[in-house]
Structures are given as structure tokens and as C-alpha cells.
C-alpha positions, 0 to 999 in steps of 0.5 A: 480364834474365838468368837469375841476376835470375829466381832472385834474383826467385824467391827475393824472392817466395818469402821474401814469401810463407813471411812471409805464410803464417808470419803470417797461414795457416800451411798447410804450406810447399810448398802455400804456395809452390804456392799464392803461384807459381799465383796470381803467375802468373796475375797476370801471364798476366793483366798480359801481356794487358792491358798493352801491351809487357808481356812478363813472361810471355814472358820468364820462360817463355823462362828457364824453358824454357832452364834445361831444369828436367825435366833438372835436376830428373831429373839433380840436384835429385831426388837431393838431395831424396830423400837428404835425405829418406832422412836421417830414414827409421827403418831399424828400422820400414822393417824391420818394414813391408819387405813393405808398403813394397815392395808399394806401392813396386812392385805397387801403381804397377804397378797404379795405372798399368794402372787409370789406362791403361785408364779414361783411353782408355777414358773420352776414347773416350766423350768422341769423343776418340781417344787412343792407349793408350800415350799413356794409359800413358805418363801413367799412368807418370807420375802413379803415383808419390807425391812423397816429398817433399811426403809427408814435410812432410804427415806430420811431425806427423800422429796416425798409428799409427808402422807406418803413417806408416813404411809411407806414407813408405817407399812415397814414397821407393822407388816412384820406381823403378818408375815411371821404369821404366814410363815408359821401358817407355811411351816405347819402347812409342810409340817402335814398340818392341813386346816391351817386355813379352814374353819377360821384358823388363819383368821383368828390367829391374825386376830389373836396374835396381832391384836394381841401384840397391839394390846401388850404393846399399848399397855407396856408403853402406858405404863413406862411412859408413866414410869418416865415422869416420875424418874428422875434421872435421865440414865434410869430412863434411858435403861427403862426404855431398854427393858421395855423394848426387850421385856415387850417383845420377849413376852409377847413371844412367850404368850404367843402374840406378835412381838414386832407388832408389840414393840413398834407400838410401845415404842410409838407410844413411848415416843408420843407421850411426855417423859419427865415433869422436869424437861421433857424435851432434854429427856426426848432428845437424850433418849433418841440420841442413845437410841440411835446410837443403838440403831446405827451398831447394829445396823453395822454389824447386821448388815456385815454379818448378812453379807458373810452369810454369803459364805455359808451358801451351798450354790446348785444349779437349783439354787441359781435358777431359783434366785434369778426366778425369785428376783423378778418375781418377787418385783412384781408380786410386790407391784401388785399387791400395792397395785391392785387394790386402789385400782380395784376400788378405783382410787388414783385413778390419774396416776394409776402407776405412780405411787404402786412403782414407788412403793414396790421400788422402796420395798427394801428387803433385809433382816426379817427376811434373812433371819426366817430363811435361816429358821426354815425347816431343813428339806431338800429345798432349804438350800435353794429358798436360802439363795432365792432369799438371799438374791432377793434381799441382796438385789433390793438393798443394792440395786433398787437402794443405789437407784431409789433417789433417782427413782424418787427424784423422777417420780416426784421431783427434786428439792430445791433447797435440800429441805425435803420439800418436792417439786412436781417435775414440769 
């Protein structure tokens, strides 16, 4: 069975299970791939150890592990996706919430990560089992940004307030940054490397690769959007916008600066200025219509492929007692990272609870997360990140993904006429 019949059997099962859920659950799309993947999976872990010469299981994960997924995920995929979801950014409320968005995007991992850190060690050291604290870091890097991704398809008809959602999508989409900065930081830390954080260094790569990602994003988006207005066919402009999501992030990676940073901002620059001299609007609509094209494939076949992840897990009892520590924990360092500081600077001070619950319940874990566990140094501790990761990721899109509008509809009321529009419960 060759890779290409793995695809083919990917996309059979993921059509079958979109047919089920359009008919019968109707829960959002990628909880459902998730949920049909997991499920599958387990059957067939199942199957291989009650049928004799059943070998499935095998074979898949050895495809699956061929493919190098977290490097194709990382160096392509991510990119896609993050434009695509640059695509439907409103520049004009990202303005408005700069200060949130930002905030978020880079206090809040960085605090996220340092409570995930230090609760985590000091947690399994209560348990009797030692872990080293930059293992505990590299994991906190790891599950501290949210999945844009996931976010978005949450938020599409959610009855919040427009700053709010804005700030909740912005935050999605730029906080990978910061946390593959940190992960890089946490790599080098275990690598021996022990002036990550003296003299500077953390600081300034935060400034060189971040602010560096934003220029190149700034100037790529520039230049295409002015490419698009002297383009005349739609197809071409259609293939620029392709090239400039991928050429972006593969030279920001080569340069050493931040590629997701790097594509969300061409991508919002793109999707803000005119495209075409001829109908700028037709040419909009054509282009976010391919683009989401794009964005759902592979949100399919993404989200598949996380689920048959589970296969190639190697489960201890190390590993169990990490992901049922890291799911509580990772809750609740994301609670206080949004929490804390406007608590600090006395700002919500009348609902002090409100808006850091809804912000740590709609922080959806997903490909960042999985693709950087993947790319993990191999240690005696690998294979317990990788199941405290994956517990995680699973626990945020299944759990806290099937109960957001509940959470939504309790915290900020229901829309009377389905138009987005919420209502202040009495």
C-alpha cells in the first residue's frame, strides 16, 4: 500500500464522516474529523490485537512516520492555513484591540509558559517523578499557543461582542510566534545552552524575529497587492496569492525570522488592499472563495491525520499520569495568563471572571501544538510530552469545542435572530 492509497483512504473516511455529522451531529467540522480519526484508530489498534496478520496499525503508523508530518506541517501546511485565516482578519478592529491582541499574542504565552513550567515539575515531584525543568518548559512552549484555526471555525457565528471576537482571533493568529520562539529557547536550554536567557538574548530574538517576520510580511504583502491591480486575469491572481503565502513563510524561515508572524501579516495586508482596477470585489470574492477551498482540504485531512497520530503513541504509566497532569494544568495556566494582568492593572474590575473564562475555554489547542512535540529532541522524556501534548490538544477541541457555545451562550447570551448579535442574559 503506497502512500497515495493512505491519502486516498484518508479522504474516503473523512467524506463518510463530514456525510455523518452533516446528517445526523452537526457539531463543527474539525471536532468531527477529530472524533471519526480517534474513534478509527482505536478500532483498528483494536483489530491488530485480535486479529492475527492484521498489520493496519502497523502500516499506517509506518506512512505516517515517513511522511514526516511535524515537518510538513511546520514548513508548508501551517502557512497555508494561517493565510487563509489572515484572509477574513478585519484590519479595521485588529486596530482597535492592537493592545489586546498583542498582549495576548506575547505576555500572555509568555506567562502561560512560565505557570505551565513551573506547576507541571513541581506537580510530577509530588507524584515521585522526576522531570527536568527544561523538559517541563519545552512542553509549556509547546501548549501555549492557541490553534487559529480551530479558533476561527468556533467563532464564525458565535454571539460575542465584534472587539472581543477580534481580539480572540488576533491573539490565534499571531501568538504562534512567540511560542516557537520559546520553543527554540527551550531546545537550546536542553541542548546545554545556558545564556538563553542572559544578556538579552531572549529579548532580542523576540525582537529580530518577530519584528522581522512583520517587516517581510509588510513588504511582500505591499508588493503583491500591488502586483494584483496590474493582473488581469483572476487564475494568475489566484496563483500569486499562493506563491505569497508560501515564498513569505519559506524566506522568513531561511532568514531566521518568524514565519507565521510573517504570513498572517501579508495575508492581512493582501486581504485589505485593492486587488484589481477592473472589479476589485469579484476578484476578493474569487480569491477567498479558492481560499477556502484550501482551508477546509486541509483542515480535513489535518485533523485526520492528528487523530491516527494516536497510533504511533508509545503509552506508560508515565506518560498517563503526565496527560492527566497536563490537562488541568495547562487550564489553568492559560486562565491566568489572560487573568492576571487586567486584574494587575485594575482593568474589568466589574467582571473580573468573564472575559479571562471565556478566553481560556475558547483557547483550542491544535496543529502548532502537535507539529512541535513531533520535532521534540529524542530524551527519556519525549514519549511522555508527546501523550501530555496530545491529551491536551485532544481535551481542548473535543471537550471544551463541543461545550464553547454553551459556555458562549451562558457567558454572553443567545442571539435572537441567528445574526450574531448577543443578548445580555437577564
Amino acid at each position: 500500500m503506497s502512500a497515495f492509497d493512505i491519502g486516498a483512504i484518508i479522504l474516503i473516511l473523512a467524506t463518510v464522516v463530514g456525510i455523518i455529522n452533516e446528517r445526523y451531529f452537526r457539531i463543527p467540522s474539525v471536532i468531527a474529523q477529530l472524533l471519526g480519526s480517534l474513534l478509527l484508530s482505536l478500532l483498528v489498534l483494536l483489530a491488530s490485537h485480535t486479529i492475527e496478520n492484521f498489520h493496519i496499525a502497523a502500516l499506517i503508523e509506518e506512512r505516517i512516520g515517513g511522511a514526516h508530518l511535524p515537518r510538513v506541517l511546520l514548513d508548508g501546511l501551517l502557512a497555508l492555513l494561517l493565510f487563509a485565516s489572515s484572509l477574513h482578519a478585519n484590519l479595521r478592529d485588529l486596530r482597535i484591540n492592537a493592545v489586546a491582541v498583542f498582549s495576548l499574542a506575547t505576555l500572555g504565552v509568555m506567562l502561560s509558559t512560565a505557570i505551565f513550567t513551573f506547576s507541571f515539575w513541581g506537580v510530577l515531584h509530588l507524584w515521585g517523578m522526576a522531570i527536568p525543568l527544561a523538559w517541563c518548559f519545552l512542553l509549556g512552549a509547546i501548549l501555549a499557543p492557541t490553534d487559529a484555526i480551530a479558533v476561527e471555525g468556533l467563532l464564525k457565528s458565535a454571539p460575542l461582542p465584534p472587539s472581543l471576537k477580534s481580539t480572540i482571533v488576533g491573539e490565534s493568529l499571531f501568538n504562534d510566534g512567540t511560542a516557537i520562539v520559546l520553543f527554540l529557547s527551550a531546545l537550546a536550554v536542553i541542548a546545554g545552552d545556558r545564556n538563553v536567557f542572559g544578556h538579552g538574548r531572549f529579548l532580542s530574538a523576540m525582537l529580530v524575529e518577530g519584528g522581522g517576520g512583520i517587516l517581510l510580511g509588510l513588504v511582500t504583502g505591499f508588493l503583491v497587492s500591488w502586483l494584483m491591480t496590474i493582473i488581469k486575469d483572476d487564475e494568475i491572481a489566484i496563483i500569486a496569492s499562493l506563491a505569497l503565502a508560501l515564498g513569505t513563510y519559506r524566506l522568513a524561515t531561511s532568514m531566521g525570522l518568524s514565519g507565521p508572524l510573517a504570513v498572517v501579516i501579508c495575508g492581512i495586508v493582501l486581504a485589505n488592499r485593492p486587488m484589481s482596477k477592473i472589479d476589485d470585489d469579484e476578484r476578493q470574492r474569487k480569491i477567498r472563495v479558492f481560499w477556502s477551498l484550501v482551508d477546509s482540504v486541509l483542515n480535513v485531512l489535518l485533523f485526520v491525520l492528528l487523530g491516527f497520530e494516536i497510533l504511533a503513541m508509545t503509552v506508560s504509566q508515565f506518560a498517563i499520569v503526565s496527560a492527566a497532569t497536563a490537562i488541568p494544568l495547562a487550564f489553568l495556566s492559560r486562565f491566568l495568563s489572560v487573568g492576571l494582568p487586567p486584574w494587575l492593572l485594575r482593568r474589568n474590575t466589574k467582571e473580573p471572571l468573564k472575559t479571562p473564562f471565556l478566553l481560556t475555554w475558547i483557547g483550542l489547542r491544535g496543529a502548532i501544538s502537535v507539529a512541535l512535540v513531533q520535532i521534540a529532541p529524542q530524551g527519556p522524556y519525549t514519549d511522555d510530552l508527546i501523550a501530555a501534548c496530545y491529551a491536551v490538544v485532544i481535551f481542548t477541541i473535543v471537550v471544551q469545542g463541543l461545550l464553547a457555545p454553551r459556555v458562549i451562550a451562558a457567558l454572553y447570551g443567545t442571539p435572537p435572530d441567528g445574526k450574531g448579535e448577543a443578548v445580555k442574559p437577564s
